[in-house]
VOVEX-141899 format. One record per residue (C-alpha): y, x, z; residue number from 0; residue in one letter. Coordinates in pm, whole numbers, plus 50000, padded with zeros to 5 digits. Layout:
<rs>
<r py="Y" px="X" pz="Z" nr="NUM" rest="A"/>
...
</rs>
This chain:
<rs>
<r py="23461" px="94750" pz="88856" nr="0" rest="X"/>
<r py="23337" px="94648" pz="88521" nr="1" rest="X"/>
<r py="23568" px="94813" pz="88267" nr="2" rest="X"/>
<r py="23499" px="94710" pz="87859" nr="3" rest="X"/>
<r py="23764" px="94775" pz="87566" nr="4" rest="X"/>
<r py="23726" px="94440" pz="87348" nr="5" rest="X"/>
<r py="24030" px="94524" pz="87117" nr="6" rest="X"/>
<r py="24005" px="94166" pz="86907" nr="7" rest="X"/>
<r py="23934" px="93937" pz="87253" nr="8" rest="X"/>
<r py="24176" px="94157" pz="87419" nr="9" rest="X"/>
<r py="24454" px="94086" pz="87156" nr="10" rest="X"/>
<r py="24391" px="93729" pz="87176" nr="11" rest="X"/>
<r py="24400" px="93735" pz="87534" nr="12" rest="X"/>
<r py="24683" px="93900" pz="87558" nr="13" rest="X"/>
<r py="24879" px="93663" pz="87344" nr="14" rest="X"/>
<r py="24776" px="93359" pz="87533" nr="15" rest="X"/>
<r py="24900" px="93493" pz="87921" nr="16" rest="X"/>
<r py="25181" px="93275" pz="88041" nr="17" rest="X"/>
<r py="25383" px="93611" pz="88112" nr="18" rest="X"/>
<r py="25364" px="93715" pz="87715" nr="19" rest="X"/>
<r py="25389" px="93398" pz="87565" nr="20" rest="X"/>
<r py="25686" px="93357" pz="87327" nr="21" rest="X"/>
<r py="25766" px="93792" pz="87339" nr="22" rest="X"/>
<r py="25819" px="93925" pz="87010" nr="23" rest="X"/>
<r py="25428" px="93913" pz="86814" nr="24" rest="X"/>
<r py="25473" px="94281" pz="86683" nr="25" rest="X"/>
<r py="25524" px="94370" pz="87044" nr="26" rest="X"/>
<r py="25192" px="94144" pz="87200" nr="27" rest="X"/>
<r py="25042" px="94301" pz="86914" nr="28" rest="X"/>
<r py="25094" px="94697" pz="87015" nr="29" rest="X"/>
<r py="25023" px="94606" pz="87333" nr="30" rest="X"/>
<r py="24674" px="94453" pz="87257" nr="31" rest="X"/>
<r py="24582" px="94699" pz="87080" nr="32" rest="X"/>
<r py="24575" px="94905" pz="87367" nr="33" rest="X"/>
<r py="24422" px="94629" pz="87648" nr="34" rest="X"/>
<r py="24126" px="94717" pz="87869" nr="35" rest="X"/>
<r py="23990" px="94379" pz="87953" nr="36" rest="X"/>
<r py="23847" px="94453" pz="88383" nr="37" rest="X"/>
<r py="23708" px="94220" pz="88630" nr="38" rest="X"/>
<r py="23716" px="94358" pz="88965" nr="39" rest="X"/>
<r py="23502" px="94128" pz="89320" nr="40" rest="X"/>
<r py="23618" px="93994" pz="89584" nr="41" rest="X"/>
<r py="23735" px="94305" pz="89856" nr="42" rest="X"/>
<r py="23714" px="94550" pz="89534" nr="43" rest="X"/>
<r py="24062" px="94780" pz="89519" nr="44" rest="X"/>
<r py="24246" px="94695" pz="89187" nr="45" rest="X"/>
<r py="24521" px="94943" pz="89285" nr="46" rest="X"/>
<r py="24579" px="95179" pz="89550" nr="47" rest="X"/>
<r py="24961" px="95284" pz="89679" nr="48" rest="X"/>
<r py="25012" px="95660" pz="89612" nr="49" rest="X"/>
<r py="24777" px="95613" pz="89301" nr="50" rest="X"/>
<r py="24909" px="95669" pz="88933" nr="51" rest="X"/>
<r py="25093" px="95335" pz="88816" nr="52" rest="X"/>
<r py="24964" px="95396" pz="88446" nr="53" rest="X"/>
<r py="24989" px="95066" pz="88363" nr="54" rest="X"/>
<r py="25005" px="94715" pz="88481" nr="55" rest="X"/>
<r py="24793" px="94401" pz="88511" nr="56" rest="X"/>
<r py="24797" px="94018" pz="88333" nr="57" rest="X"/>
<r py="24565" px="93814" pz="88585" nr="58" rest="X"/>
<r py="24351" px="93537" pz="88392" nr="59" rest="X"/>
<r py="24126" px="93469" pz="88685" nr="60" rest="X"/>
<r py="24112" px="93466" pz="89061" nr="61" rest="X"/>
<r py="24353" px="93608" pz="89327" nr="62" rest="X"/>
<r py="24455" px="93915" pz="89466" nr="63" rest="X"/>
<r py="24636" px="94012" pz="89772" nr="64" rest="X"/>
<r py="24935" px="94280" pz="89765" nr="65" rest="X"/>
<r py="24926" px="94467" pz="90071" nr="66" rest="X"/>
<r py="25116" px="94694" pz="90291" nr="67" rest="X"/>
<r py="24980" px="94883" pz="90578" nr="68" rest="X"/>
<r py="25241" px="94851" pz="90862" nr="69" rest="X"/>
<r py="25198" px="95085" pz="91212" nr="70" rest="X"/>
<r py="25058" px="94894" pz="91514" nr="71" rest="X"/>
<r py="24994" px="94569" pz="91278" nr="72" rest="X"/>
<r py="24763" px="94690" pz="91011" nr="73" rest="X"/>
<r py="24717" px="94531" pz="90655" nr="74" rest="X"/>
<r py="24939" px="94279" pz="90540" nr="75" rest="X"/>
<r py="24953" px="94092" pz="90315" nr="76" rest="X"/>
<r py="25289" px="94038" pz="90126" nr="77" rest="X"/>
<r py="25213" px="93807" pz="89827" nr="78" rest="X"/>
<r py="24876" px="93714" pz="89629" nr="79" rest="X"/>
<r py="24903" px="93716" pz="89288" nr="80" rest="X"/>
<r py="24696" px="93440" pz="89048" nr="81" rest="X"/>
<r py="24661" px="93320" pz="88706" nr="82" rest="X"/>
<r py="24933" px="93370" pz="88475" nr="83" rest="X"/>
<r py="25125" px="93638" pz="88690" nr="84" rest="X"/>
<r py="25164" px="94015" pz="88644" nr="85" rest="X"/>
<r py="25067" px="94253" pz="88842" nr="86" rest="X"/>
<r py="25248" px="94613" pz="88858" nr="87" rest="X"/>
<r py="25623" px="94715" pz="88736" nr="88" rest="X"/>
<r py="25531" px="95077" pz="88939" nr="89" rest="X"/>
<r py="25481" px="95226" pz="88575" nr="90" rest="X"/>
<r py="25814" px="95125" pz="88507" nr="91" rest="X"/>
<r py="26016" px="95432" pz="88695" nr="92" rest="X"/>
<r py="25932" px="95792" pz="88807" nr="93" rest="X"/>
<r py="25682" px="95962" pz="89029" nr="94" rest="X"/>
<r py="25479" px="95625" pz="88808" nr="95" rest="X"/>
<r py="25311" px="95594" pz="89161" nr="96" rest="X"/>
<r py="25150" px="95255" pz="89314" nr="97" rest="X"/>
<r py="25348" px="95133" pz="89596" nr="98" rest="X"/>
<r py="25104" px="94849" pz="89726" nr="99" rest="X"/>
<r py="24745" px="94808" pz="89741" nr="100" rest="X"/>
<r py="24621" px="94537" pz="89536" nr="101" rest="X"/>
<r py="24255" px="94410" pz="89682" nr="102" rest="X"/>
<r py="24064" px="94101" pz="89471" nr="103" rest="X"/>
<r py="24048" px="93829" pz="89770" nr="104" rest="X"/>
<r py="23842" px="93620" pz="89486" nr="105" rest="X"/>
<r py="23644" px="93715" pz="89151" nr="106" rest="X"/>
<r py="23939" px="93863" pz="88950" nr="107" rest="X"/>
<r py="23965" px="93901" pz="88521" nr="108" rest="X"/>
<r py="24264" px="94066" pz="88391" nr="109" rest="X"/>
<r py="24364" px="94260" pz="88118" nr="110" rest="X"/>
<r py="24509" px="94601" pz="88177" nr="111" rest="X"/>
<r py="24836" px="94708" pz="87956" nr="112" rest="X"/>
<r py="24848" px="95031" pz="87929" nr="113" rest="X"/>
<r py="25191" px="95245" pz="88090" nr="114" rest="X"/>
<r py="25237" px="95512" pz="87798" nr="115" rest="X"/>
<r py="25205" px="95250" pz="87547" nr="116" rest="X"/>
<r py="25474" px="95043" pz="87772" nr="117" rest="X"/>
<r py="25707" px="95294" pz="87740" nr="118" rest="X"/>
<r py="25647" px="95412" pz="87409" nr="119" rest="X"/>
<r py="25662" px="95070" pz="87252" nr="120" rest="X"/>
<r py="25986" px="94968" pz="87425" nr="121" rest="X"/>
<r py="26171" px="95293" pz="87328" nr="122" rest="X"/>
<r py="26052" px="95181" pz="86970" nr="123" rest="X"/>
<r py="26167" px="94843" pz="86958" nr="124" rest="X"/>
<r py="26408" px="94806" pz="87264" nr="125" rest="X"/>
<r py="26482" px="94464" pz="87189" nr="126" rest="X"/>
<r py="26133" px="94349" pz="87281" nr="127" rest="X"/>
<r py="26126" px="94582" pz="87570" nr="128" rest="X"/>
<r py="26458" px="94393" pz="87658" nr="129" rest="X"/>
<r py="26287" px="94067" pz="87694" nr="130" rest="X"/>
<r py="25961" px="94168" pz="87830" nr="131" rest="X"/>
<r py="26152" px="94365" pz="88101" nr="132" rest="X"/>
<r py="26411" px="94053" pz="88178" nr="133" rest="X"/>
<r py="26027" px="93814" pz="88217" nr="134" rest="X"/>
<r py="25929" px="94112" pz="88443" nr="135" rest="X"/>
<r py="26292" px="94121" pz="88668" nr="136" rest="X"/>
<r py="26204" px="93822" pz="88861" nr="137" rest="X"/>
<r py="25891" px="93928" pz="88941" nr="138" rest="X"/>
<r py="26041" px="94241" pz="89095" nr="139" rest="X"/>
<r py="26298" px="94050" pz="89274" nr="140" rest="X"/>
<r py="26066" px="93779" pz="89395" nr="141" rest="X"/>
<r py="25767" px="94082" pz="89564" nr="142" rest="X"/>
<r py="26091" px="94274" pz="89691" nr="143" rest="X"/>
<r py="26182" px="93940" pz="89881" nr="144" rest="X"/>
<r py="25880" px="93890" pz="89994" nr="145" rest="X"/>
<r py="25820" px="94239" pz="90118" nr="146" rest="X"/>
<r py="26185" px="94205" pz="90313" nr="147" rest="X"/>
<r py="26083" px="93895" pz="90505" nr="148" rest="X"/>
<r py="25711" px="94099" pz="90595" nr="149" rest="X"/>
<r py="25895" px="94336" pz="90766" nr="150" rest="X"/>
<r py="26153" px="94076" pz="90903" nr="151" rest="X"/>
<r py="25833" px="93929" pz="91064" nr="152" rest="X"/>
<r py="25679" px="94281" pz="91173" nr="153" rest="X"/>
<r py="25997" px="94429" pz="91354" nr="154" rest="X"/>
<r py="26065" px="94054" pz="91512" nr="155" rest="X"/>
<r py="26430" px="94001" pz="91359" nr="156" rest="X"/>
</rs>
């Protein structure tokens, strides 16, 4: 993993992901401040479940798979994640633990935002954390779904 703290690319970056675009600018801008830009290769771990969710991920370049290990099937794979998507709402809610593995399936850039600072800045301007959170609901919803119909699939219902 090649790891590399580029504060003004970062912020610029940051403003320009699909996921940010339109949030309150004093809120893109406390999270910037904070980004860790990281490219990661293809079969290279981005997260691992039971790790500590301290933070989450705005993919500007390649894929990754989100996967489950299930008993007698092995890895799946419940949803890859591209350009323009998040990655991670574990950060969100207590133990703050992964609950997927994330693996690169292609050469992957994204810019790490940073849990504490998550938090922090939401409980300081909760409006912005109100939007940012409603852009991050359907992404919830949507790897939920798609985790229900895995194991729809796996048990043969």
């Amino acid at each position: 993993m090649t790891e590399s703290v580029r504060p003004p690319e970062s912020a610029l970056r940051v403003a320009d992901h699909p996921f940010l675009r339109g949030l309150d600018p004093s809120l893109i801008e406390s999270l910037a401040e904070h980004a860790v830009e990281r490219d990661f290769e293809p079969g290279e771990f981005v997260v691992r479940d039971g790790e500590i969710a301290d933070g989450c991920y705005l993919v500007f370049h390649g894929k990754i798979a989100l996967e489950v290990s299930a008993p007698d099937r092995g890895r799946l794979t419940i949803q890859t994640v591209g350009p323009g998507e998040v990655l991670g709402w574990s950060w969100l809610t207590p133990p703050y633990r992964w609950q997927v593995d994330a693996r690169a399936l292609k050469h992957v850039r994204a810019v790490r935002l940073d849990a504490e600072v998550l938090r922090r800045t939401f409980a300081e301007m909760p409006e912005a954390g109100y939007q940012f959170l409603l852009r991050l609901l359907p992404v919830i919803a949507q790897r939920l779904e798609n985790t229900r119909i895995q194991l729809l699939d796996v048990h043969g219902v």
